[in-house]
N, CA, C and O atoms as a Tripos MOL2 file, in Angstrom:
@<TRIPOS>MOLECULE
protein
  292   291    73     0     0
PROTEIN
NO_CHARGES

@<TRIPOS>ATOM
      1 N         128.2940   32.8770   62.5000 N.3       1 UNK1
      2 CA        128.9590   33.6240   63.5190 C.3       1 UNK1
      3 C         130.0170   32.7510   64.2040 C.2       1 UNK1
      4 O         130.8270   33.5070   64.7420 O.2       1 UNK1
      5 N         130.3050   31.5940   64.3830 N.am      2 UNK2
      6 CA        130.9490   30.7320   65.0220 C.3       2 UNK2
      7 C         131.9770   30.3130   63.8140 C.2       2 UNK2
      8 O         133.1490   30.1570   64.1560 O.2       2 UNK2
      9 N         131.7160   30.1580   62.7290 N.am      3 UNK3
     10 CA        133.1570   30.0590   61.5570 C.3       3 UNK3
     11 C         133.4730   31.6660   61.6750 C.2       3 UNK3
     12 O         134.7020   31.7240   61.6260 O.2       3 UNK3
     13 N         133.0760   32.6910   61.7770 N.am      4 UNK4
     14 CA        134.1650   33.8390   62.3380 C.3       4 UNK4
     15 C         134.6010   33.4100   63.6400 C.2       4 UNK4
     16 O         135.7520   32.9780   63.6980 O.2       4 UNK4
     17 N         134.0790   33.4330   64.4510 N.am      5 UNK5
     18 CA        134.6360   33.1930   65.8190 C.3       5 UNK5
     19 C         135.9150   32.4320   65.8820 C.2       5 UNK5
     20 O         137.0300   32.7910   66.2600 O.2       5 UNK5
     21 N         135.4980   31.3310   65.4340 N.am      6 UNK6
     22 CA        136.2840   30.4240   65.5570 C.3       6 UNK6
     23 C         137.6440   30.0650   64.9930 C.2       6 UNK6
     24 O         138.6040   29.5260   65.5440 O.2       6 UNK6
     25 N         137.4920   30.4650   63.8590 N.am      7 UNK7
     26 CA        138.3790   30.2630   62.5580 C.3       7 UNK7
     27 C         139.0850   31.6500   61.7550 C.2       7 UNK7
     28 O         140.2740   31.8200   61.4830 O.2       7 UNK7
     29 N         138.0810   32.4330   61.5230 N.am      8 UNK8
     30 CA        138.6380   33.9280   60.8930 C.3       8 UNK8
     31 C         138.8190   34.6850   61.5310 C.2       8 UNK8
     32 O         139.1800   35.6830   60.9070 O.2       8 UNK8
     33 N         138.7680   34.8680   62.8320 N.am      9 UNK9
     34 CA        138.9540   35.8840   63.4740 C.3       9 UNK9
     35 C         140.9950   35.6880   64.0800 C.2       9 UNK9
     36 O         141.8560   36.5680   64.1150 O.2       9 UNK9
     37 N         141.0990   34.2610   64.4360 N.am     10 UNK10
     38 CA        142.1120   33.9810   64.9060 C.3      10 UNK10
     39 C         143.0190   32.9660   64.2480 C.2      10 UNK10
     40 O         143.7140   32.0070   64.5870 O.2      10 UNK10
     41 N         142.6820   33.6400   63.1160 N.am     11 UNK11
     42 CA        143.4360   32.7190   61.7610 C.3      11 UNK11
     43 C         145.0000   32.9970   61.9420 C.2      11 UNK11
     44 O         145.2990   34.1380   62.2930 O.2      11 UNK11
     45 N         145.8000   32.2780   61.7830 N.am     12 UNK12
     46 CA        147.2640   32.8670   62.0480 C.3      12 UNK12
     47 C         148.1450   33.4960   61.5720 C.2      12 UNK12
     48 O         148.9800   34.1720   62.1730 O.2      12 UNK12
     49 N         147.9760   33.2370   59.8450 N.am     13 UNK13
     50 CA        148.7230   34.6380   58.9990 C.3      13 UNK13
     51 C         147.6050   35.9470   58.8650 C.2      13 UNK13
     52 O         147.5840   36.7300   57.9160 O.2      13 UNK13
     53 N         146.8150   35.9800   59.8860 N.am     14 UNK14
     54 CA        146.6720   37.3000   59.5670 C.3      14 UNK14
     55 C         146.3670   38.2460   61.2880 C.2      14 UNK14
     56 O         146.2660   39.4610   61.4580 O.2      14 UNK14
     57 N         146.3060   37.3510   62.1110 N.am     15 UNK15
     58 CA        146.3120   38.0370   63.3840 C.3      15 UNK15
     59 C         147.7950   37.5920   63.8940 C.2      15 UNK15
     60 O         148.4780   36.6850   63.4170 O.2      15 UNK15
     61 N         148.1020   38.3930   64.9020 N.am     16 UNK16
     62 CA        149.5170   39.4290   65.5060 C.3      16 UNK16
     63 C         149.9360   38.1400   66.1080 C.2      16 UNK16
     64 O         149.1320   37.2100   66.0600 O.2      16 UNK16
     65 N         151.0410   37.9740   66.6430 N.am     17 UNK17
     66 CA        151.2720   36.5650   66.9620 C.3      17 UNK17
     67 C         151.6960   36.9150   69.1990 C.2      17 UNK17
     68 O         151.7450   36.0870   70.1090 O.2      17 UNK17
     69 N         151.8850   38.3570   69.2290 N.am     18 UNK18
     70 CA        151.9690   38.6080   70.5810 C.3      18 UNK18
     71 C         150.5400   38.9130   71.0520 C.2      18 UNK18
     72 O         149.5840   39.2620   70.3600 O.2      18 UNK18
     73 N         150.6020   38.6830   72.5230 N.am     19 UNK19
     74 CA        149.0790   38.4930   73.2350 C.3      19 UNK19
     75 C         148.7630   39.7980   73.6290 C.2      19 UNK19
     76 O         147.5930   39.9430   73.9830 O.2      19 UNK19
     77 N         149.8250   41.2630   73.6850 N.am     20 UNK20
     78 CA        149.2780   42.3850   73.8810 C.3      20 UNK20
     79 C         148.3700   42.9950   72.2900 C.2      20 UNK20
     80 O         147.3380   43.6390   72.4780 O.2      20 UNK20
     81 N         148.8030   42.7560   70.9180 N.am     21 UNK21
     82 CA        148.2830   42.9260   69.7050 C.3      21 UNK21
     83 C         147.1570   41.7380   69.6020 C.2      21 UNK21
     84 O         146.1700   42.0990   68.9610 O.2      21 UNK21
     85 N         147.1240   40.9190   69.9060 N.am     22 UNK22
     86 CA        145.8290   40.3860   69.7340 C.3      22 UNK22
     87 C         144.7650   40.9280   70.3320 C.2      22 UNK22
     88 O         143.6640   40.9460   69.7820 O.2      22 UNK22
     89 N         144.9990   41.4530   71.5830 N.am     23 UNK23
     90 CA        143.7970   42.1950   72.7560 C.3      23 UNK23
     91 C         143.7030   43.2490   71.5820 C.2      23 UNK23
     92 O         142.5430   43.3330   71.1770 O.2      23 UNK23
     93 N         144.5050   44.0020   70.9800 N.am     24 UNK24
     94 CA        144.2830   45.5350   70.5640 C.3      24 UNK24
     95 C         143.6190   45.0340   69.3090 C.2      24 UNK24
     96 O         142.6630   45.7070   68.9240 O.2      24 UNK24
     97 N         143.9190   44.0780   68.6690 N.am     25 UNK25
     98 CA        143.4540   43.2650   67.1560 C.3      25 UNK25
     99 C         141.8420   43.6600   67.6020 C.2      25 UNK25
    100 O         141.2340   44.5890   67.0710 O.2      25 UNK25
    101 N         141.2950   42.8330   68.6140 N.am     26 UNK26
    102 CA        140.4480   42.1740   68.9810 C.3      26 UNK26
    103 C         139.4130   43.2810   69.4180 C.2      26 UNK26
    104 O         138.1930   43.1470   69.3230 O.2      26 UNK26
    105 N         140.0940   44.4460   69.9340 N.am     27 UNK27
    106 CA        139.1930   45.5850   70.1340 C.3      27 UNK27
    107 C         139.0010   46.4820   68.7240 C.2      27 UNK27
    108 O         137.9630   46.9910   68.3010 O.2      27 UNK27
    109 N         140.2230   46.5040   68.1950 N.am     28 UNK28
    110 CA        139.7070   46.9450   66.7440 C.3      28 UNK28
    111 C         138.7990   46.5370   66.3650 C.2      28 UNK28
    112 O         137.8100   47.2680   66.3390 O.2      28 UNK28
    113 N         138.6870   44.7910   65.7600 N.am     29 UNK29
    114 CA        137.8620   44.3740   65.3020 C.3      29 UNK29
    115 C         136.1710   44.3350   65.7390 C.2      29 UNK29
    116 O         135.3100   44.4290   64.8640 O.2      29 UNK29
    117 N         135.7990   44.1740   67.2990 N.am     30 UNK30
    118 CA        134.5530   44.4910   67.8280 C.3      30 UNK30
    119 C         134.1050   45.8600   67.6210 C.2      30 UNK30
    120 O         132.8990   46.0390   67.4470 O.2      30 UNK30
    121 N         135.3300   47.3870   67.6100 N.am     31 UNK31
    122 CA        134.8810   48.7870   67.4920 C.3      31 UNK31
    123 C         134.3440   48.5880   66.0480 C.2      31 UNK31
    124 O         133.2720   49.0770   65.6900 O.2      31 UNK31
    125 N         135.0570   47.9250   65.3220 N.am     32 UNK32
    126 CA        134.7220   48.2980   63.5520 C.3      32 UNK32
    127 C         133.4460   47.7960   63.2860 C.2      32 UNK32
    128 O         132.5520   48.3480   62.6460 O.2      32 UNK32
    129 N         133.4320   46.3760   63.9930 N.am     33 UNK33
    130 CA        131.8220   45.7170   63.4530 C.3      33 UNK33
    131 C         130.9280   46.8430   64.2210 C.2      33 UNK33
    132 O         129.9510   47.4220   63.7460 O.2      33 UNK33
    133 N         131.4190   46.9940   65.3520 N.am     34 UNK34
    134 CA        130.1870   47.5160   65.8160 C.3      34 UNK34
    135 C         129.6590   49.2120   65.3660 C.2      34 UNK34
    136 O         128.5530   49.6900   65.6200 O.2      34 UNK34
    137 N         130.6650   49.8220   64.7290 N.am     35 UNK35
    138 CA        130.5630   51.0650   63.6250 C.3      35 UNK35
    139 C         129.6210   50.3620   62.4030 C.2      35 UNK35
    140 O         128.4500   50.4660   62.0380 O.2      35 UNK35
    141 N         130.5790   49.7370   62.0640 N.am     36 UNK36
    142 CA        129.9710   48.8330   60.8220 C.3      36 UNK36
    143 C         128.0760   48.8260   60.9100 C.2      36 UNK36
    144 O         127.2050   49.0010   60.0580 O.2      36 UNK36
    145 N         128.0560   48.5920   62.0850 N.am     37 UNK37
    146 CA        126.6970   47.7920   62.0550 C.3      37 UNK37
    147 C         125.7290   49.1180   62.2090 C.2      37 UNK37
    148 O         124.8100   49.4180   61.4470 O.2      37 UNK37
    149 N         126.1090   49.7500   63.2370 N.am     38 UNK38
    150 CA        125.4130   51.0600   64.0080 C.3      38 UNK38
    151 C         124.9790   52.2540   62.8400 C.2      38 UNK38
    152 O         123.9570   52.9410   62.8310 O.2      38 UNK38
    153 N         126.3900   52.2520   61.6290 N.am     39 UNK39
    154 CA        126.6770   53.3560   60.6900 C.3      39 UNK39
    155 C         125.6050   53.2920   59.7070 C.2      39 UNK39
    156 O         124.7260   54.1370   59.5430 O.2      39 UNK39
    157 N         125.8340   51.7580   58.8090 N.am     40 UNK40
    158 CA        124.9840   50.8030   57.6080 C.3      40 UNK40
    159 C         124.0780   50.2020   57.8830 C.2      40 UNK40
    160 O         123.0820   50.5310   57.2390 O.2      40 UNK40
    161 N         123.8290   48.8380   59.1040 N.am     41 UNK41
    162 CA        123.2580   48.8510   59.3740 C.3      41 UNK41
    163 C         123.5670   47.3190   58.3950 C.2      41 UNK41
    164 O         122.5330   46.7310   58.0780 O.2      41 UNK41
    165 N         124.2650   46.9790   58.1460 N.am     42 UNK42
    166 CA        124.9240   45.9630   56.9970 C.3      42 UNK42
    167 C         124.4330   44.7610   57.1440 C.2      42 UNK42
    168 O         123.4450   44.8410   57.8730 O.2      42 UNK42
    169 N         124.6150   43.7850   56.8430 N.am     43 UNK43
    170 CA        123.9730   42.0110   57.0710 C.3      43 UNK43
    171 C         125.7670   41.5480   57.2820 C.2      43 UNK43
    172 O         125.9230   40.3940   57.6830 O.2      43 UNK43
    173 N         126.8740   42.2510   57.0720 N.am     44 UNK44
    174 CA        128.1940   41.5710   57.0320 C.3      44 UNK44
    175 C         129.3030   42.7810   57.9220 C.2      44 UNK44
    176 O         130.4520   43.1940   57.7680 O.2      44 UNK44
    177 N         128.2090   43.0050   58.8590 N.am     45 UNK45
    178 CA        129.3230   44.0140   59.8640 C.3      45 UNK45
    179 C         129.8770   43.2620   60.5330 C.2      45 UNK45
    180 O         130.2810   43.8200   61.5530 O.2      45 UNK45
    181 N         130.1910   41.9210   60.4740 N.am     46 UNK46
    182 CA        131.4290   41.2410   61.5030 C.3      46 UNK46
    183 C         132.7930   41.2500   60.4190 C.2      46 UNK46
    184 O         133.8820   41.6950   60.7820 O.2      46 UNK46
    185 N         132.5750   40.7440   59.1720 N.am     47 UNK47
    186 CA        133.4310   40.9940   57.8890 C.3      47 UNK47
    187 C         133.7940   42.1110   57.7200 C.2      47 UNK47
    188 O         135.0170   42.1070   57.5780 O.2      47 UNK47
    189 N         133.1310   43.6900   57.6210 N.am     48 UNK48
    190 CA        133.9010   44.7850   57.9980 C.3      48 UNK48
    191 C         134.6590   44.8000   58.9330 C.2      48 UNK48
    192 O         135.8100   45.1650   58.6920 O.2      48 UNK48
    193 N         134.2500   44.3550   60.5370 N.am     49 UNK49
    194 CA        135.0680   44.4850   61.5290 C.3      49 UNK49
    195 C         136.5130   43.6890   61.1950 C.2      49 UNK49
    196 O         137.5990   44.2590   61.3020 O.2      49 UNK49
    197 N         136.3880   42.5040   60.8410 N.am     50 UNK50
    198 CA        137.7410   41.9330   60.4760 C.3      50 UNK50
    199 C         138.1380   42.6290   59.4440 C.2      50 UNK50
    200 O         139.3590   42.7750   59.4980 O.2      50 UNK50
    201 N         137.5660   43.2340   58.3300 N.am     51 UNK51
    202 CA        138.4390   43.8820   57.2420 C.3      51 UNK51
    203 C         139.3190   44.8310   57.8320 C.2      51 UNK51
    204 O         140.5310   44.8230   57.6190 O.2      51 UNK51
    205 N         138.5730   45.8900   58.7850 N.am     52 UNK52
    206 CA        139.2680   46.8890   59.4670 C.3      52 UNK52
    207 C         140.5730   46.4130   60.3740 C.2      52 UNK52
    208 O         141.7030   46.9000   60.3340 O.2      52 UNK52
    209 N         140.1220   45.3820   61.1580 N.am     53 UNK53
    210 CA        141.2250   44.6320   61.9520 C.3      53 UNK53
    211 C         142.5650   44.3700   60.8160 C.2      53 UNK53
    212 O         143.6470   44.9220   61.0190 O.2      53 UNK53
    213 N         142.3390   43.4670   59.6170 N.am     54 UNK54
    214 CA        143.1700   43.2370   58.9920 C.3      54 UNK54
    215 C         143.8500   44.1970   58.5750 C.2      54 UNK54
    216 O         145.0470   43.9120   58.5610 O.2      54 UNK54
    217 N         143.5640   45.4860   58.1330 N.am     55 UNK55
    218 CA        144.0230   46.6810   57.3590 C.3      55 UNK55
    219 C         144.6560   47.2880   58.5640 C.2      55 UNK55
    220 O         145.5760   47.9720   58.1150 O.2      55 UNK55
    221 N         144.6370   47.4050   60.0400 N.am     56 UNK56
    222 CA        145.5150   47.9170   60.8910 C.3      56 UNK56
    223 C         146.2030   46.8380   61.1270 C.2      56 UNK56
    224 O         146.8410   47.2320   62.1020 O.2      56 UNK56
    225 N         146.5600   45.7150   60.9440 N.am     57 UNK57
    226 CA        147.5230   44.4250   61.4500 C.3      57 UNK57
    227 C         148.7410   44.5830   60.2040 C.2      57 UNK57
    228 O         149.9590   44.4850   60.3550 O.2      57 UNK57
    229 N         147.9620   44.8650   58.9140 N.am     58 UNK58
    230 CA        148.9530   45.1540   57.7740 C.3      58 UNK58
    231 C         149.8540   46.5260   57.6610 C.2      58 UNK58
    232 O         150.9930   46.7290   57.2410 O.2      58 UNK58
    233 N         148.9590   47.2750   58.1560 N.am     59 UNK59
    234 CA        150.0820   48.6730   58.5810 C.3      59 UNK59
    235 C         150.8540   48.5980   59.5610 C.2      59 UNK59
    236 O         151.9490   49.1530   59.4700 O.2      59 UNK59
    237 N         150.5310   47.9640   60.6420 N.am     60 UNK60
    238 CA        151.5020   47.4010   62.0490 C.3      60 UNK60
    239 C         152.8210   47.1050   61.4260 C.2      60 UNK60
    240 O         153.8930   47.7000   61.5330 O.2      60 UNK60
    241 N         152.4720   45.9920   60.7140 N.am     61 UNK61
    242 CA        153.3890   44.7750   60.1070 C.3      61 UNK61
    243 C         154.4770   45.3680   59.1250 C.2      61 UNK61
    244 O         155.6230   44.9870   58.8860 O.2      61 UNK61
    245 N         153.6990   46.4830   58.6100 N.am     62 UNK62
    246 CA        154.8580   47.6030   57.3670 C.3      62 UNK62
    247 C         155.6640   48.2900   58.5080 C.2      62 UNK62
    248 O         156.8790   48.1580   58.6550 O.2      62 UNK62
    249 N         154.8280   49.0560   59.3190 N.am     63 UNK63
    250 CA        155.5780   49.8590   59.9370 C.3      63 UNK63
    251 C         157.0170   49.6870   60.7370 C.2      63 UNK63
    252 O         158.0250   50.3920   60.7230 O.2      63 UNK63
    253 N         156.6160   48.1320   61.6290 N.am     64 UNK64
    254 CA        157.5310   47.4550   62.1210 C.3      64 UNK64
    255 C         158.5290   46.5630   61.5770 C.2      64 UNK64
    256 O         159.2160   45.8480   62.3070 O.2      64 UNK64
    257 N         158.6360   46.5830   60.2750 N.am     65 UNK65
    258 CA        159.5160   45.6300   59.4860 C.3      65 UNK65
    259 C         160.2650   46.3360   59.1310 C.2      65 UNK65
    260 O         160.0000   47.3560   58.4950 O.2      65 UNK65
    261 N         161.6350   45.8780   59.5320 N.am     66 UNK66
    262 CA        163.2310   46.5120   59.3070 C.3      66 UNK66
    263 C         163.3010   46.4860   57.4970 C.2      66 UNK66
    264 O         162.6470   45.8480   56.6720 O.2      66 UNK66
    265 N         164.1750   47.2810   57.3880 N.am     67 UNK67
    266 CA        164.7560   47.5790   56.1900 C.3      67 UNK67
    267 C         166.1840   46.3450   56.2550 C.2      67 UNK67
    268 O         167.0890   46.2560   57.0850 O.2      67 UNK67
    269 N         166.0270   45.8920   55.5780 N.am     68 UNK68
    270 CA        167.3100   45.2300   54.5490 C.3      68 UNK68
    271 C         168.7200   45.9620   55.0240 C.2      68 UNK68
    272 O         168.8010   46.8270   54.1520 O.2      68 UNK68
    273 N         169.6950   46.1170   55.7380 N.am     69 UNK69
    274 CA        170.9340   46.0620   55.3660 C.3      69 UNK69
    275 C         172.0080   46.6700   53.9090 C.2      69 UNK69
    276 O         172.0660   45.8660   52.9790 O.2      69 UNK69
    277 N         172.5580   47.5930   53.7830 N.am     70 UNK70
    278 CA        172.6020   47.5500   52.5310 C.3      70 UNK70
    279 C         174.4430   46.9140   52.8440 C.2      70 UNK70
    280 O         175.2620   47.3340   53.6610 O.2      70 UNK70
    281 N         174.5540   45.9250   51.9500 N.am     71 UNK71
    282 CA        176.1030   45.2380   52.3780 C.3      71 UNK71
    283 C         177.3670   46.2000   51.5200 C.2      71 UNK71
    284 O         177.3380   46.7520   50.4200 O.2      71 UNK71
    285 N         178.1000   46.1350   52.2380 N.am     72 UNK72
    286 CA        179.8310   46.6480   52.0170 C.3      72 UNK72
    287 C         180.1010   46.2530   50.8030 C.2      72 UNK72
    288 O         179.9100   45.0400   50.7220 O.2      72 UNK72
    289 N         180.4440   46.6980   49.8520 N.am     73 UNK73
    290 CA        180.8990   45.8560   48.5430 C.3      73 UNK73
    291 C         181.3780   46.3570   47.6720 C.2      73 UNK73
    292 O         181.7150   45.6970   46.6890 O.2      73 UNK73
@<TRIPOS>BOND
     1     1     2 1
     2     2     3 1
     3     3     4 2
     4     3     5 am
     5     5     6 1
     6     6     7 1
     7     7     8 2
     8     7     9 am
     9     9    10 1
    10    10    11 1
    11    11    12 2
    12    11    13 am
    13    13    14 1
    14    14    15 1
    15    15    16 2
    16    15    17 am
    17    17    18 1
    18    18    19 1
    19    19    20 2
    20    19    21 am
    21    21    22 1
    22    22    23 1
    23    23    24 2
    24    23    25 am
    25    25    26 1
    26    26    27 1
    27    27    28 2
    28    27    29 am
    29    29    30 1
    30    30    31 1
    31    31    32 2
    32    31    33 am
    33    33    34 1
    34    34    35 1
    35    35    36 2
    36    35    37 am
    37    37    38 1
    38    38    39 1
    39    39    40 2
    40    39    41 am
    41    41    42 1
    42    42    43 1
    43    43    44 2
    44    43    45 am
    45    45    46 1
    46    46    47 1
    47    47    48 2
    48    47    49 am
    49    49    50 1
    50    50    51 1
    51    51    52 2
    52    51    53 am
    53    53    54 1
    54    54    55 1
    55    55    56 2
    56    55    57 am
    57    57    58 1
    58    58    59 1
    59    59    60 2
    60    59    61 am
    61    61    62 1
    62    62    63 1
    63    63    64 2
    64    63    65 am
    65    65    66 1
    66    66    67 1
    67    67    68 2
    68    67    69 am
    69    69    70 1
    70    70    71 1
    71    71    72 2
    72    71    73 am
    73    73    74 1
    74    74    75 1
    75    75    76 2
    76    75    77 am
    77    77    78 1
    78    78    79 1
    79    79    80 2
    80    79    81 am
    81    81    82 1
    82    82    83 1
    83    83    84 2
    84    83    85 am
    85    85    86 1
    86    86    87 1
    87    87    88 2
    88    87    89 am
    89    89    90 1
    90    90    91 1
    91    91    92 2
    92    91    93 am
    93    93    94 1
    94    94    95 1
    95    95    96 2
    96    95    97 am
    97    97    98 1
    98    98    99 1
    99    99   100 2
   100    99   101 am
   101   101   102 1
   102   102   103 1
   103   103   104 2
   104   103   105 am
   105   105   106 1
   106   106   107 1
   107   107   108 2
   108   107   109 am
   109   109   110 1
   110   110   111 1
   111   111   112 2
   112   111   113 am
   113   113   114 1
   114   114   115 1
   115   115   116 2
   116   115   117 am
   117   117   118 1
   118   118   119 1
   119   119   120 2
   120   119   121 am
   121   121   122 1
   122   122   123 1
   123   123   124 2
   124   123   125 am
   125   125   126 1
   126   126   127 1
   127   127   128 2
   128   127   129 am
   129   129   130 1
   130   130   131 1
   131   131   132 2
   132   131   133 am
   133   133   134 1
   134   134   135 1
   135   135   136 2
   136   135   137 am
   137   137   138 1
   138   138   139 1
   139   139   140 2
   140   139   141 am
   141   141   142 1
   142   142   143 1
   143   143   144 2
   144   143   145 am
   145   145   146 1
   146   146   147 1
   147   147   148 2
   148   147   149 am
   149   149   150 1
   150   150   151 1
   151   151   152 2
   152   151   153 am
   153   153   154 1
   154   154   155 1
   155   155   156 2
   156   155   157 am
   157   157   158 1
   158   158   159 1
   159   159   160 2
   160   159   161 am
   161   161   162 1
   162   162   163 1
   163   163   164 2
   164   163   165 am
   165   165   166 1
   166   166   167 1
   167   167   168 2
   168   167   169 am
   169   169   170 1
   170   170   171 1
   171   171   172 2
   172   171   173 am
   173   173   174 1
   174   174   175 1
   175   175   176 2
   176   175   177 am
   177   177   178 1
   178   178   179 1
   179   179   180 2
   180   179   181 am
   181   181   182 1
   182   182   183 1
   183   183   184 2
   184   183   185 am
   185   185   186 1
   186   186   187 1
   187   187   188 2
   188   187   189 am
   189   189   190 1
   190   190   191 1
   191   191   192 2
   192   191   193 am
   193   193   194 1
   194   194   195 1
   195   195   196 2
   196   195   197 am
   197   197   198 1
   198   198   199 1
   199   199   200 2
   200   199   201 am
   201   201   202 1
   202   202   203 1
   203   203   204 2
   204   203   205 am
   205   205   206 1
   206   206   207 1
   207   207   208 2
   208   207   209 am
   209   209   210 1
   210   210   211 1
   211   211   212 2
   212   211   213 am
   213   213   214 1
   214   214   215 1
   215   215   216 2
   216   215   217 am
   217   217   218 1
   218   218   219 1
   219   219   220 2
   220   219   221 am
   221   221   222 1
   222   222   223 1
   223   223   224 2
   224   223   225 am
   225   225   226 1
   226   226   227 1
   227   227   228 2
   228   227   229 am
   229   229   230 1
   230   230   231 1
   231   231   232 2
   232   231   233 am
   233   233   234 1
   234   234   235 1
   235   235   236 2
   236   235   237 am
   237   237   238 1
   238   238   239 1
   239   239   240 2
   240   239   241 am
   241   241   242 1
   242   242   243 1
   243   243   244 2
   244   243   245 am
   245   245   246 1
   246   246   247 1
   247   247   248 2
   248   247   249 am
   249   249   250 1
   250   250   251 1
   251   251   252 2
   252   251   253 am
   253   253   254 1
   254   254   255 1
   255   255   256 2
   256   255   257 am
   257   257   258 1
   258   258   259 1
   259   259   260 2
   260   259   261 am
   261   261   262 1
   262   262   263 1
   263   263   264 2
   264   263   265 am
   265   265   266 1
   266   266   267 1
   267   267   268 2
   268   267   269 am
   269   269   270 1
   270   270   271 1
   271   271   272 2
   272   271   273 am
   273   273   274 1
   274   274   275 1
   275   275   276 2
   276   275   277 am
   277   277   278 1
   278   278   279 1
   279   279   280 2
   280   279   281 am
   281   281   282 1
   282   282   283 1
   283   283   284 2
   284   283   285 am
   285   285   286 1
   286   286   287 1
   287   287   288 2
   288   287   289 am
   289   289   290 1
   290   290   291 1
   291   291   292 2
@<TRIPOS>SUBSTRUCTURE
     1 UNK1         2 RESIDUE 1 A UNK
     2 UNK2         6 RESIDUE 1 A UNK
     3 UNK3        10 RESIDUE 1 A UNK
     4 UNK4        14 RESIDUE 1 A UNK
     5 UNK5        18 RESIDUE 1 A UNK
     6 UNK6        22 RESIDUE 1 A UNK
     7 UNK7        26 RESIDUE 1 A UNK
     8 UNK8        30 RESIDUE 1 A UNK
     9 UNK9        34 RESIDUE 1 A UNK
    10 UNK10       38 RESIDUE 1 A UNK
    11 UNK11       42 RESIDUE 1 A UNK
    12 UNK12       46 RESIDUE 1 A UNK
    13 UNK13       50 RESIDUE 1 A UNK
    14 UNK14       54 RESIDUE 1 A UNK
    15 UNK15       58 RESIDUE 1 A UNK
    16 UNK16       62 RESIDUE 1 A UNK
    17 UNK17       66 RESIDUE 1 A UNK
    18 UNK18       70 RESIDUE 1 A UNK
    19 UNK19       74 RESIDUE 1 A UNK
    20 UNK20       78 RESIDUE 1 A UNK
    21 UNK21       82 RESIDUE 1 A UNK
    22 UNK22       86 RESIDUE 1 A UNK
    23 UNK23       90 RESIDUE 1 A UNK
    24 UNK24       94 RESIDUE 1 A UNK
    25 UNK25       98 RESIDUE 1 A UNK
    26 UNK26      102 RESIDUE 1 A UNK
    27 UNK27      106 RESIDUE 1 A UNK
    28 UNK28      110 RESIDUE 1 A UNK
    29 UNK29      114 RESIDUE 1 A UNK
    30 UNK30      118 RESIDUE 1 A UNK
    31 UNK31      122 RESIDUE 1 A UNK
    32 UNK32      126 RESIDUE 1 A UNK
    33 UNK33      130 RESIDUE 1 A UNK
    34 UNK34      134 RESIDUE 1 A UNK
    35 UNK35      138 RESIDUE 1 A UNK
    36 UNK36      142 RESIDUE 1 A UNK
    37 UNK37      146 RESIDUE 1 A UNK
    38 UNK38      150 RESIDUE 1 A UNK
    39 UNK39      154 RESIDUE 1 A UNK
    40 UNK40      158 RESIDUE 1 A UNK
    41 UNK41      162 RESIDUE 1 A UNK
    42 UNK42      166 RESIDUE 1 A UNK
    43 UNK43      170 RESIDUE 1 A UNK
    44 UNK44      174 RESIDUE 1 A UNK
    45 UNK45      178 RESIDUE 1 A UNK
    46 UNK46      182 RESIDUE 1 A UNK
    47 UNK47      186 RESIDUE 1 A UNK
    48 UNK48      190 RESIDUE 1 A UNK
    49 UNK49      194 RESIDUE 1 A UNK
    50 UNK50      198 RESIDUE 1 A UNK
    51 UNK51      202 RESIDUE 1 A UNK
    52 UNK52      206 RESIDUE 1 A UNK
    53 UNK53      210 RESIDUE 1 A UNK
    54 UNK54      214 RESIDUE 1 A UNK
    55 UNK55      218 RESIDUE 1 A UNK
    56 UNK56      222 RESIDUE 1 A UNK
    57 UNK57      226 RESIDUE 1 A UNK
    58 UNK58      230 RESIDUE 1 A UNK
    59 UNK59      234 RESIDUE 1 A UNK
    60 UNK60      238 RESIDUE 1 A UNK
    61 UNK61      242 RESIDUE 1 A UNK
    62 UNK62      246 RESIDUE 1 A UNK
    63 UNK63      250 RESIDUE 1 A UNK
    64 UNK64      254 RESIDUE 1 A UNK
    65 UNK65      258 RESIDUE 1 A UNK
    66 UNK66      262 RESIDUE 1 A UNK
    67 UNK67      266 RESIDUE 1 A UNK
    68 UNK68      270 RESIDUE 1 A UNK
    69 UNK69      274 RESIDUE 1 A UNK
    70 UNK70      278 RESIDUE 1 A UNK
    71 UNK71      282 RESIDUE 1 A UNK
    72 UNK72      286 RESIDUE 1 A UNK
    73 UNK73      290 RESIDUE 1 A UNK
């Protein structure tokens, strides 16, 4: 529980790099484990919770990324 804590949870290519998306990261990730756990009943509902976290940080990250420019030519 403390190598999540510590290390995977606030790993840097994969959590938000502003401090309002980390709070929202961070509630994702506690709602999911704690579905995770409540739903299955799992031995690895903190690893769901970050899976879920990760899979909304990666749609963030699509959504908000500009398109390319297309140049004059």
């Amino acid at each position: 529980m403390l190598f999540f804590a510590l290390f995977m949870l606030d790993d840097p290519p994969t959590s938000p790099p502003r401090y309002v998306d980390q709070v929202l990261f961070a509630l994702i990730v506690a709602v999911g484990a704690f579905l995770a756990f409540m739903l299955f009943g799992v031995q690895y509902y903190l690893f769901a919770g970050l899976l879920i976290g990760n899979a909304w940080e990666a749609l963030r990250r699509a959504a908000t990324r500009r398109l390319p420019r297309a140049t004059a030519g």
